[in-house]
NUDOLO-444587 format. One record per residue (C-alpha): residue number from 1; residue in one letter; y, z negated, x negated. Coordinates in steps of 0.02 Angstrom, whole numbers. Layout:
BEGIN
<rec n="NUM" res="A" v="Y" w="Z" u="X"/>
...
% end
This chain:
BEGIN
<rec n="1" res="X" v="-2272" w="-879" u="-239"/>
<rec n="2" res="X" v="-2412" w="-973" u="-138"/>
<rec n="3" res="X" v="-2500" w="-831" u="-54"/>
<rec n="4" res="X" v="-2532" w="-912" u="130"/>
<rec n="5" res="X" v="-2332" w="-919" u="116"/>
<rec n="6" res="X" v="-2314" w="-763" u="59"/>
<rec n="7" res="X" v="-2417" w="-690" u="211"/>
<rec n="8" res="X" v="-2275" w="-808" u="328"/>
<rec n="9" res="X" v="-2160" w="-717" u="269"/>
<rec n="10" res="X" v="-2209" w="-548" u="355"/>
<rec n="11" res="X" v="-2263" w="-648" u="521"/>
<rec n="12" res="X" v="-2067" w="-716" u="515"/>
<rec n="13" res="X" v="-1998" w="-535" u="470"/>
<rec n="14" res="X" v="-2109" w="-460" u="626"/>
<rec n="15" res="X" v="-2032" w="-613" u="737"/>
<rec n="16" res="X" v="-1858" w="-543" u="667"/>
<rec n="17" res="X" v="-1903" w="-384" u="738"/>
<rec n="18" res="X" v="-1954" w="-433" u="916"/>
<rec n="19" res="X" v="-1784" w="-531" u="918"/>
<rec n="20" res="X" v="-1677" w="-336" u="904"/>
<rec n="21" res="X" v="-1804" w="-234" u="986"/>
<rec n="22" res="X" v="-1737" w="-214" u="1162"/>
<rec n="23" res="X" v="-1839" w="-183" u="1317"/>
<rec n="24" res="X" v="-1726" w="-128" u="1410"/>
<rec n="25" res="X" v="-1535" w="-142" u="1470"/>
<rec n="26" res="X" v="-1573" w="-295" u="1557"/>
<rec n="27" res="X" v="-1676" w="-379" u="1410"/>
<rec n="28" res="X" v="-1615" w="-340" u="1251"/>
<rec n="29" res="X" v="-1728" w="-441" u="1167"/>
<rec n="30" res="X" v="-1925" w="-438" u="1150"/>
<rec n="31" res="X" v="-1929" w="-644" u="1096"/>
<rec n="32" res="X" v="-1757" w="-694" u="1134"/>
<rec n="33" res="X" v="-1735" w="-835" u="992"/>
<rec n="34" res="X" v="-1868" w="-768" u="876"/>
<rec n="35" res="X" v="-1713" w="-688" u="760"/>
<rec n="36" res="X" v="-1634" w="-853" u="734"/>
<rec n="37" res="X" v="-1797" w="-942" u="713"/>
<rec n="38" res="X" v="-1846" w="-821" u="560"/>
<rec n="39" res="X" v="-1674" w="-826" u="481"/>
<rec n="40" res="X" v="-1711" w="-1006" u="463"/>
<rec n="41" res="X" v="-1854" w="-1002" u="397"/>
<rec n="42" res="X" v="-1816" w="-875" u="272"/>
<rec n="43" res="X" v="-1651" w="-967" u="202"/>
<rec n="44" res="X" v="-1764" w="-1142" u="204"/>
<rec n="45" res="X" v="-1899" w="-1044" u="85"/>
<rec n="46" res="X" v="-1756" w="-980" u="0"/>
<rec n="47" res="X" v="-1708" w="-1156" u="-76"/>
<rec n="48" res="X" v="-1899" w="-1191" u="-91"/>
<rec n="49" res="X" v="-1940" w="-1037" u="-203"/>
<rec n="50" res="X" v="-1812" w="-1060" u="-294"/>
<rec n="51" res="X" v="-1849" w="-1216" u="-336"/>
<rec n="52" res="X" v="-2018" w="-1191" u="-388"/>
<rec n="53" res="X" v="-1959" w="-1052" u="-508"/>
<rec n="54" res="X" v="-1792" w="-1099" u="-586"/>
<rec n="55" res="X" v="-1770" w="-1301" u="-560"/>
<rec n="56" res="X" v="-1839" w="-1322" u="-743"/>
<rec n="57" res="X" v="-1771" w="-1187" u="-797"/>
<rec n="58" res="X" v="-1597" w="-1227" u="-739"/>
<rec n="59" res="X" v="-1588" w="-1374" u="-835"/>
<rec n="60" res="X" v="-1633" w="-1304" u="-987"/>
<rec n="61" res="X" v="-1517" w="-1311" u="-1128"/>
<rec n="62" res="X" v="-1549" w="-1110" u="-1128"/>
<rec n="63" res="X" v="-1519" w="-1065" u="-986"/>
<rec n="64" res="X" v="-1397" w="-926" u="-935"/>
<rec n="65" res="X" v="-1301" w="-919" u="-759"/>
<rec n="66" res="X" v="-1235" w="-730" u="-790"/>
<rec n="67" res="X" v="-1410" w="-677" u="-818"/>
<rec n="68" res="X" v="-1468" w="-795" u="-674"/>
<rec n="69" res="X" v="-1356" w="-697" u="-563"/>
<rec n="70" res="X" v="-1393" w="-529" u="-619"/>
<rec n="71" res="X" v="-1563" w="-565" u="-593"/>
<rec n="72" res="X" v="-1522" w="-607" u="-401"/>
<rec n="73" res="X" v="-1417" w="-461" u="-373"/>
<rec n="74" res="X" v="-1523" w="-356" u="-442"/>
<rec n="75" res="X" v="-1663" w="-382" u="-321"/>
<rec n="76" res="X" v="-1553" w="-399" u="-163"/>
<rec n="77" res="X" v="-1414" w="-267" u="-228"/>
<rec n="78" res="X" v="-1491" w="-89" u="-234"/>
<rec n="79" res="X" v="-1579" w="-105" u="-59"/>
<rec n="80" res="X" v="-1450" w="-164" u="30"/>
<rec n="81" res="X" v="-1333" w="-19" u="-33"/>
<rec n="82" res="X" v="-1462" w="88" u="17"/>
<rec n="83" res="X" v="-1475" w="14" u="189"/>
<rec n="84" res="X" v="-1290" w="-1" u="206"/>
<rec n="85" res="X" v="-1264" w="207" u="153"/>
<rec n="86" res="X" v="-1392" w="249" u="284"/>
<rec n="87" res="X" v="-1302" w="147" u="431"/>
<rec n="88" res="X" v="-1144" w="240" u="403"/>
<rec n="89" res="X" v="-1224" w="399" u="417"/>
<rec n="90" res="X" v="-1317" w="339" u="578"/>
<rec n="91" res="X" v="-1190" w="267" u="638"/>
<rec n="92" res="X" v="-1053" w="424" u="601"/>
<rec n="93" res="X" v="-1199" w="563" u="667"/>
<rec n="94" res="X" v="-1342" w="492" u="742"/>
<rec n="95" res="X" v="-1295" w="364" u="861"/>
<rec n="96" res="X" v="-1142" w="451" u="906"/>
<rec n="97" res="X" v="-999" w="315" u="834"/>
<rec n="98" res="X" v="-847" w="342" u="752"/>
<rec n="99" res="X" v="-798" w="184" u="714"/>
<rec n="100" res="X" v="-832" w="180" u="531"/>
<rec n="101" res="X" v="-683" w="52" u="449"/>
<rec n="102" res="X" v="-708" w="90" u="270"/>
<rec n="103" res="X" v="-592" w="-65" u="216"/>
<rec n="104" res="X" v="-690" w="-191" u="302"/>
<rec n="105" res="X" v="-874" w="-78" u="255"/>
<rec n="106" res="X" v="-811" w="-99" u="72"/>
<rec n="107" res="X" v="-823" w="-289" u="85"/>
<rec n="108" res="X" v="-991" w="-260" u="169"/>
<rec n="109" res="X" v="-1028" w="-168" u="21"/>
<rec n="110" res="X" v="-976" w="-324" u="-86"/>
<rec n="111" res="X" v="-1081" w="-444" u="7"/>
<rec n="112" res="X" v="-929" w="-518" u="73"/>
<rec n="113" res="X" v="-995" w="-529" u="270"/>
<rec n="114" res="X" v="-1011" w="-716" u="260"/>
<rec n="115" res="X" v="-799" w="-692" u="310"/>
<rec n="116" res="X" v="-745" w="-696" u="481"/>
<rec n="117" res="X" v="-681" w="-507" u="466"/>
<rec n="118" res="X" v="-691" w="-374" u="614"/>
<rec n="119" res="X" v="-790" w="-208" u="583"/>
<rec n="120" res="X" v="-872" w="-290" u="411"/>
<rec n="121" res="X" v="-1046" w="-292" u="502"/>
<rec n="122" res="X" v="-1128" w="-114" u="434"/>
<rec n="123" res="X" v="-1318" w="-132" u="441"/>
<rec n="124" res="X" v="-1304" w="-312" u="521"/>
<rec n="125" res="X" v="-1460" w="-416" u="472"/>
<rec n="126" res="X" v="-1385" w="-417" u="295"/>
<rec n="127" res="X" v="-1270" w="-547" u="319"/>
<rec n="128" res="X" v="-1393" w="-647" u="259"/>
<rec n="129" res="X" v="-1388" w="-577" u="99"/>
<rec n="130" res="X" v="-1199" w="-626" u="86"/>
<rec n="131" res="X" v="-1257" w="-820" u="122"/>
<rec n="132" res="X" v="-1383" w="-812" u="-12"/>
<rec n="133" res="X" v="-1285" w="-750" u="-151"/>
<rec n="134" res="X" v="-1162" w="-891" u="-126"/>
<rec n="135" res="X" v="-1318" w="-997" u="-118"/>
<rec n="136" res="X" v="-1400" w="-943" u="-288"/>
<rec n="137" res="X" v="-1237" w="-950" u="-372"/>
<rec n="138" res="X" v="-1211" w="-1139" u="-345"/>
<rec n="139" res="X" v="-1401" w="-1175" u="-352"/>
<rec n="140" res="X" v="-1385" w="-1202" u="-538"/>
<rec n="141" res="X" v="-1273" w="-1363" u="-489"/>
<rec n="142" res="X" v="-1353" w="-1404" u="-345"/>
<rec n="143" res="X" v="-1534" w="-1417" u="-445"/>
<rec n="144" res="X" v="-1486" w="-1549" u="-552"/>
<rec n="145" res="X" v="-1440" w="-1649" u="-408"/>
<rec n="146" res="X" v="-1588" w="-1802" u="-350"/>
<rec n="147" res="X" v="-1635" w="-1759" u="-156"/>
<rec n="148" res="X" v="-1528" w="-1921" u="-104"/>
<rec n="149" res="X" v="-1380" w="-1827" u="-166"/>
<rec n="150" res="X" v="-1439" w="-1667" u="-89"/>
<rec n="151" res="X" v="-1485" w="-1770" u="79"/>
<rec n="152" res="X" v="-1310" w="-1812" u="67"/>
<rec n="153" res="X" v="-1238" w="-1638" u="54"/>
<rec n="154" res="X" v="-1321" w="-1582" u="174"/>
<rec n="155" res="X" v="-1285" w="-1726" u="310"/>
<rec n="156" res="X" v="-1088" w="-1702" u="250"/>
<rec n="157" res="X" v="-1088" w="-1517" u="277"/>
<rec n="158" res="X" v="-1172" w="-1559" u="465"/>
<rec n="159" res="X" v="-1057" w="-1695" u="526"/>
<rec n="160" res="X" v="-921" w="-1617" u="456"/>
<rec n="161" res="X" v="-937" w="-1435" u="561"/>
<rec n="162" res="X" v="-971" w="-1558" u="728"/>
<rec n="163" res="X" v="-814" w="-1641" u="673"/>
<rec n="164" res="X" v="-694" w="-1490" u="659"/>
<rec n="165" res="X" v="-793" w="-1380" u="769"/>
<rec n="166" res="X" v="-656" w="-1411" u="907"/>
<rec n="167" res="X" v="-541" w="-1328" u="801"/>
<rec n="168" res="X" v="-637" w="-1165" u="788"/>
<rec n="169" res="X" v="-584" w="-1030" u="886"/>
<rec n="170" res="X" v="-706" w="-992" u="1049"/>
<rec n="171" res="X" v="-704" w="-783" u="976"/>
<rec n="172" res="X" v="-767" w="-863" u="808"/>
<rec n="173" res="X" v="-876" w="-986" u="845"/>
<rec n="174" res="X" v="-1049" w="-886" u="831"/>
<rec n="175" res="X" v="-991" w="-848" u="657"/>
<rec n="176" res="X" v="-968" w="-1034" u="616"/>
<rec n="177" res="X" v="-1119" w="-1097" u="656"/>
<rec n="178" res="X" v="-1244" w="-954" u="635"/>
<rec n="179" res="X" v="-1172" w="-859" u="473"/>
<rec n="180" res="X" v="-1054" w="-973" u="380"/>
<rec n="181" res="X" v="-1121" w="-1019" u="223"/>
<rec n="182" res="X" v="-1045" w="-1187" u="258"/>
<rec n="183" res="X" v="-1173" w="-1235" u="391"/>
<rec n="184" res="X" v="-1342" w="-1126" u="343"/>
<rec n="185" res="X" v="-1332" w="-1211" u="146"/>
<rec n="186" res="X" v="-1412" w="-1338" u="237"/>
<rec n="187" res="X" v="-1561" w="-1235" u="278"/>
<rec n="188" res="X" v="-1563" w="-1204" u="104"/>
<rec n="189" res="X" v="-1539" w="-1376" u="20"/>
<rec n="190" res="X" v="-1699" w="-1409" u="159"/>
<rec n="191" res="X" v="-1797" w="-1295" u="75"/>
<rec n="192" res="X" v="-1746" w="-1374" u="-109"/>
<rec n="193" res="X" v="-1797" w="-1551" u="-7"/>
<rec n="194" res="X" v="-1960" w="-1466" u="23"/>
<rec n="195" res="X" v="-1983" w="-1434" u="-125"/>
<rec n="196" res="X" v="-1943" w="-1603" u="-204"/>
<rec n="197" res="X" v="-2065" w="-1677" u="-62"/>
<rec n="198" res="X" v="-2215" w="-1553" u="-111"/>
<rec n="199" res="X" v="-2196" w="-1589" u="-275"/>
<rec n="200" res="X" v="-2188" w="-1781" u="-256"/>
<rec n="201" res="X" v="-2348" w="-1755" u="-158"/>
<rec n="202" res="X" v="-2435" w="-1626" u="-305"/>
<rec n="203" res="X" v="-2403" w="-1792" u="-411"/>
<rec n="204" res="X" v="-2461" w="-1934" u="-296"/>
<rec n="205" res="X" v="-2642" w="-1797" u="-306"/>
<rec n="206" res="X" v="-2640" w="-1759" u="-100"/>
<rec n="207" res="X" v="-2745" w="-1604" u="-143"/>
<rec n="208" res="X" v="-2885" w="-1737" u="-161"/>
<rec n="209" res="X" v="-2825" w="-1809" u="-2"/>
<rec n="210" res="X" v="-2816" w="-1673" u="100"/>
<rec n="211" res="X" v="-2978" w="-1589" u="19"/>
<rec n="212" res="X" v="-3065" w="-1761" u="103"/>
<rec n="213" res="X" v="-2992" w="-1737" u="280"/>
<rec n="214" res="X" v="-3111" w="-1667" u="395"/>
<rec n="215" res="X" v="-3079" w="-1494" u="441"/>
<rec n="216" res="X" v="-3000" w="-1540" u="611"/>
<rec n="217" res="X" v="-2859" w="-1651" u="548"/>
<rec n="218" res="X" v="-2807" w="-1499" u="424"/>
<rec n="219" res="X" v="-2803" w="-1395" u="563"/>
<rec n="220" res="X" v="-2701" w="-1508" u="674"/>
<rec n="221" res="X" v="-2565" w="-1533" u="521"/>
<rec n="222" res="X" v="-2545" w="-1328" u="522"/>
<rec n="223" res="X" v="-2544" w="-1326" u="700"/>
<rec n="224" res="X" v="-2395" w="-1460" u="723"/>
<rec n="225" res="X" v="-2269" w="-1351" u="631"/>
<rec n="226" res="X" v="-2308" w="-1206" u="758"/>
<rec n="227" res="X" v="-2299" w="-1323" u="915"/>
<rec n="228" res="X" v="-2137" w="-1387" u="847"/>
<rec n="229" res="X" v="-2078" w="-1219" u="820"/>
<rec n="230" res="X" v="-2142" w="-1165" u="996"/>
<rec n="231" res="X" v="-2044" w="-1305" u="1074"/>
<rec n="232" res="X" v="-1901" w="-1265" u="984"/>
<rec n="233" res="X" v="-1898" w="-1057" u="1052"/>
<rec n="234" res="X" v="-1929" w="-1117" u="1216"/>
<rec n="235" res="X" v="-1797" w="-1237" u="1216"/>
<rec n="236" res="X" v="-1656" w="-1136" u="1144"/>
<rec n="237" res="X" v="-1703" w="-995" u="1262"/>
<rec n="238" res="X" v="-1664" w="-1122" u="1409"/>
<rec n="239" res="X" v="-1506" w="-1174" u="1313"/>
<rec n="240" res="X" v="-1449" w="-1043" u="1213"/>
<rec n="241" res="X" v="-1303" w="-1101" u="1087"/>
<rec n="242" res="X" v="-1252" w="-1032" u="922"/>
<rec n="243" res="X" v="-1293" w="-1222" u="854"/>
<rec n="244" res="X" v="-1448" w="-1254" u="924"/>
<rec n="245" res="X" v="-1490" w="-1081" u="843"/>
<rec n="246" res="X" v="-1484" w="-1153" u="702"/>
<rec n="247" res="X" v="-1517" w="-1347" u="724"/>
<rec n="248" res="X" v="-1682" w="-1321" u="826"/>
<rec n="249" res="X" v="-1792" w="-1231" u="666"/>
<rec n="250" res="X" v="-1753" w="-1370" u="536"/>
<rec n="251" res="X" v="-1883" w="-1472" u="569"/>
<rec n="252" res="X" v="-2009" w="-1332" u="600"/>
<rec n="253" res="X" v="-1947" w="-1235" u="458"/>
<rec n="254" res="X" v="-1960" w="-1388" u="324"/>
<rec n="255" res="X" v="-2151" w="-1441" u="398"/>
<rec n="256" res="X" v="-2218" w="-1262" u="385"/>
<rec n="257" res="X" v="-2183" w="-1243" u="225"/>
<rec n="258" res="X" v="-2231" w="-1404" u="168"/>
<rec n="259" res="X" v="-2385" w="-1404" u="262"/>
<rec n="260" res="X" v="-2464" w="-1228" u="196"/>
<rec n="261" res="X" v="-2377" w="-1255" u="19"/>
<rec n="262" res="X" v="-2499" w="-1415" u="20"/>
<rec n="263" res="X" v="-2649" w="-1331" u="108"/>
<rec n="264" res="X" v="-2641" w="-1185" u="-18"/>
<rec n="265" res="X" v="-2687" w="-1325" u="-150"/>
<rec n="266" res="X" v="-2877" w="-1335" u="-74"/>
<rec n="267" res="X" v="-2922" w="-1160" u="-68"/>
<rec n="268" res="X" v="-3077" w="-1198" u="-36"/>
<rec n="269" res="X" v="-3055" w="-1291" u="140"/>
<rec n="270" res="X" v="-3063" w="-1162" u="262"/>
<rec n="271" res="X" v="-2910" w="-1186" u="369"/>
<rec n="272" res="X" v="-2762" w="-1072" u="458"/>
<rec n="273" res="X" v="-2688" w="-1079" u="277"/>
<rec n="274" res="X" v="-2855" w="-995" u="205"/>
<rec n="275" res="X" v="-2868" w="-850" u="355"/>
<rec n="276" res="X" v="-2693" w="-781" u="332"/>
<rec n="277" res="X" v="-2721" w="-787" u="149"/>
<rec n="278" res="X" v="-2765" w="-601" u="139"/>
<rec n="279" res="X" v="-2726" w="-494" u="12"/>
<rec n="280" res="X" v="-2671" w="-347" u="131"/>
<rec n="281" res="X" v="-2555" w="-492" u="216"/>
<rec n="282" res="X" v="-2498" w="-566" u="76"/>
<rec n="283" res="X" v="-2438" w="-393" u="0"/>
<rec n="284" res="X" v="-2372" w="-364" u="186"/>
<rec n="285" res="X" v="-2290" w="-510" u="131"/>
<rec n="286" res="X" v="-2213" w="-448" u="-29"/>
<rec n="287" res="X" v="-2125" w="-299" u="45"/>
<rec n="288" res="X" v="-2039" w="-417" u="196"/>
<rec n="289" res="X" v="-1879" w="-402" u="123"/>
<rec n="290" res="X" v="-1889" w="-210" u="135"/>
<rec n="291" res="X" v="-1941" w="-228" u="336"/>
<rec n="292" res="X" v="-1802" w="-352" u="350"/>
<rec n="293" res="X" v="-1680" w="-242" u="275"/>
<rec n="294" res="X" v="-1744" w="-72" u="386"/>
<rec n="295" res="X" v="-1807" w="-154" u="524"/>
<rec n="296" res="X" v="-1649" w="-139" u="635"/>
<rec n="297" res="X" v="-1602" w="41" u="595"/>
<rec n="298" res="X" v="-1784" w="90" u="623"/>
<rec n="299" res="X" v="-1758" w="11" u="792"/>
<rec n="300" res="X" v="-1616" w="95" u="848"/>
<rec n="301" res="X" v="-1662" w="271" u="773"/>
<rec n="302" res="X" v="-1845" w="263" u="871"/>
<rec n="303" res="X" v="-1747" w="214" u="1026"/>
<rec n="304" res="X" v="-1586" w="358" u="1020"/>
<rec n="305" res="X" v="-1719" w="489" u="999"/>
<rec n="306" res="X" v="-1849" w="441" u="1132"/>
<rec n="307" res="X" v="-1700" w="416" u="1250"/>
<rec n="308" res="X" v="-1668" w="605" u="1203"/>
<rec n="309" res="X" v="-1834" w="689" u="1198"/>
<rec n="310" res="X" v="-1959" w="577" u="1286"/>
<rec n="311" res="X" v="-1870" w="466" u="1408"/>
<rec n="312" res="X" v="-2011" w="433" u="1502"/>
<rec n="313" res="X" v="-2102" w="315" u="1344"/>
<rec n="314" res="X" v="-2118" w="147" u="1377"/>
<rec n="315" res="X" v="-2040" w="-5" u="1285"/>
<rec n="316" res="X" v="-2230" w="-32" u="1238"/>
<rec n="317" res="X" v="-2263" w="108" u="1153"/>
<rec n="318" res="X" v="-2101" w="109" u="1076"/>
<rec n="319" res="X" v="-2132" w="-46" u="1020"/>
<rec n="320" res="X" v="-2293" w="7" u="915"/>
<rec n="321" res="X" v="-2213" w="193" u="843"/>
<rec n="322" res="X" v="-2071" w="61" u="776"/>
<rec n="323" res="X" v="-2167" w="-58" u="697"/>
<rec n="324" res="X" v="-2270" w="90" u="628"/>
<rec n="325" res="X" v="-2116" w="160" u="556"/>
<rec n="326" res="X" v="-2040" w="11" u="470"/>
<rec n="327" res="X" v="-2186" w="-81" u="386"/>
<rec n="328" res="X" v="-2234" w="129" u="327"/>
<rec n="329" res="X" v="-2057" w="137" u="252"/>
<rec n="330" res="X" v="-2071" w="-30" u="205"/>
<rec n="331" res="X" v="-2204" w="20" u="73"/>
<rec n="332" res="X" v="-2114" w="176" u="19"/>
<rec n="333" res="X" v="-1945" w="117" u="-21"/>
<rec n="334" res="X" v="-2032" w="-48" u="-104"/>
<rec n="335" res="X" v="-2138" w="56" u="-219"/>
<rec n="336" res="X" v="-2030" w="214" u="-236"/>
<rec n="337" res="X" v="-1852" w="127" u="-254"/>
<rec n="338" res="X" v="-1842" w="-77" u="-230"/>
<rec n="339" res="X" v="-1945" w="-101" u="-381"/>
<rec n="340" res="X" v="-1921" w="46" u="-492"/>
<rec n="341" res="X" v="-1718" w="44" u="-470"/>
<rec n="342" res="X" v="-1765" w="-179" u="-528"/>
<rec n="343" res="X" v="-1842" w="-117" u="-659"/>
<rec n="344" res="X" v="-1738" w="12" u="-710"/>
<rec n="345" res="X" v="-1583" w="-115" u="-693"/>
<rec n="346" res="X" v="-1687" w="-242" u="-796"/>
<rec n="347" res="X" v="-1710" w="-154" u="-928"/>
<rec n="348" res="X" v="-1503" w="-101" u="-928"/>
<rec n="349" res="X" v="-1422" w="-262" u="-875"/>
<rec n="350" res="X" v="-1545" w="-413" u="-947"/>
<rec n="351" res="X" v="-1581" w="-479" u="-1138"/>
<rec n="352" res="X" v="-1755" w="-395" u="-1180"/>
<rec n="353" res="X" v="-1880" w="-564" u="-1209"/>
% end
């Protein structure tokens, strides 16, 4: 992984975070948008990672979908269980609910929350899970595709939901546009595009390039990504549709990780891509799944019990014993069960090498 992109991915799991952490009743979210903004960028990094470490691979005589697959699950699998046995009892004790549906939980449990099905929520951010499963299992296809065909796919997919989204029902129409795998594989063939674009670049030697642009013009080529990104927020939070949620951050999702995949190739230059390539940030960066995963039931823990035994706290402070709490369990469950239990399963499940 290309460590300035590595560190993104924390700064996009924090902007996750201010999306569910509510203020108050009246402003439920700290950065209304930011949620949808880092969902896209994580399923458009999704298709560019896994590009850069299975597109050769993939086409390899050798190569082994059932192992492919049970080298996915095995990363996403274990935590989300975890995650997903912890809501219920929150949800049963804690925060006072009763409304546990074990049917619908057990396809939560399956990764099956990419369906339209009432009560199959659980521990809600991991939906996204459910998309990317269905995502890596059809990658193998998909990766042997040339990015005209996946241009095409991708355009096809987005015409197509515009075409039949009158059709849709109104109660369902959040799902189709923000969670069906349907319409966010095209964040993800974006982020194989980005890939096929950085790499075309690699070839044509734009390191060399880019190492000869003064230090301004790198700057402003990081910079544009942001603005477009900061355009995009402020936009959907003056038009807020489950579409636009998703439409807005292609753009800014595609050029940010193009731009600081290329900028990482002059090390050297000092740049944004240089300063957030920290080794504390970049390990940040490695645990993000584990502070996407807890982030939300951290939230609403910190918030039922200072509602119960300091009242009087402020959203600010709140705010900080929160994001204290999940990047501190962040580093516990990643070193004391995400990658032991990987591992473990590694060891059970996959052909030794």
């Amino acid at each position: 992984m290309i460590n300035s992109i590595q560190a993104l991915r924390f700064i996009f799991a924090i902007f996750i975070l201010c999306e569910h952490f509510p203020i108050d009743a009246d402003h439920p979210h700290l950065i209304p948008g930011a949620g949808p903004m880092g969902v896209s960028f994580f399923l458009v990094l999704s298709g560019f990672v896994m590009s850069i470490g299975y597109e050769d691979r993939v086409k390899a005589p050798t190569f082994n979908w059932k192992d492919f697959m049970i080298r996915r699950l095995i990363r996403l699998w274990p935590l989300h269980l975890l995650c997903l046995g912890v809501w219920i009892i929150l949800a049963y004790g804690a925060w006072g609910s009763n409304a546990i549906h074990p049917l619908p939980l057990l396809g939560n449990a399956l990764l099956f929350q990419w369906l339209p099905i009432e009560h199959i929520g659980g521990n809600g951010v991991a939906w996204c899970l459910s998309v990317l499963v269905i995502f890596y299992a059809v990658y193998p296809l998909l990766a042997r595709l040339k990015s005209r065909h996946l241009l095409l796919i991708a355009a096809t997919f987005s015409i197509g939901l515009l075409l039949l989204e009158p059709i849709c029902p109104t109660e369902k129409i959040y799902w189709y546009w923000y969670i069906s795998p349907f319409n966010r594989i095209v964040d993800f063939i974006l982020g194989m595009l980005c890939y096929h674009s950085y790499r075309h670049l690699i070839q044509r030697n734009i390191g060399a390039a880019w190492s000869s642009l003064p230090s301004v013009c790198c700057w402003l080529f990081e910079l544009l990504p942001i603005i477009l990104y900061t355009v995009a927020l402020l936009t959907l939070q003056a038009n807020d549709t489950p579409y636009a949620s998703v439409a807005y951050f292609y753009a800014p999702s595609f050029l940010t990780i193009l731009v600081f995949a290329i900028s990482s190739s002059c090390p050297n230059k000092i740049c944004l891509s240089s300063i957030i390539d920290r080794p504390w940030l970049v390990y940040l960066g490695q645990i993000s799944f584990s502070f996407y995963m807890i982030h939300n039931l951290v939230i609403l823990s910190v918030k039922q019990i200072l509602t119960r035994i300091a009242p009087e706290v402020g959203w600010e402070l709140r705010l900080i014993i929160t994001f204290v709490m999940v990047a501190g369990l962040s580093i516990v469950i990643n070193r004391f069960y995400e990658a032991p239990i990987a591992n473990f399963l590694s060891k059970k499940l996959l052909p030794k090498r």
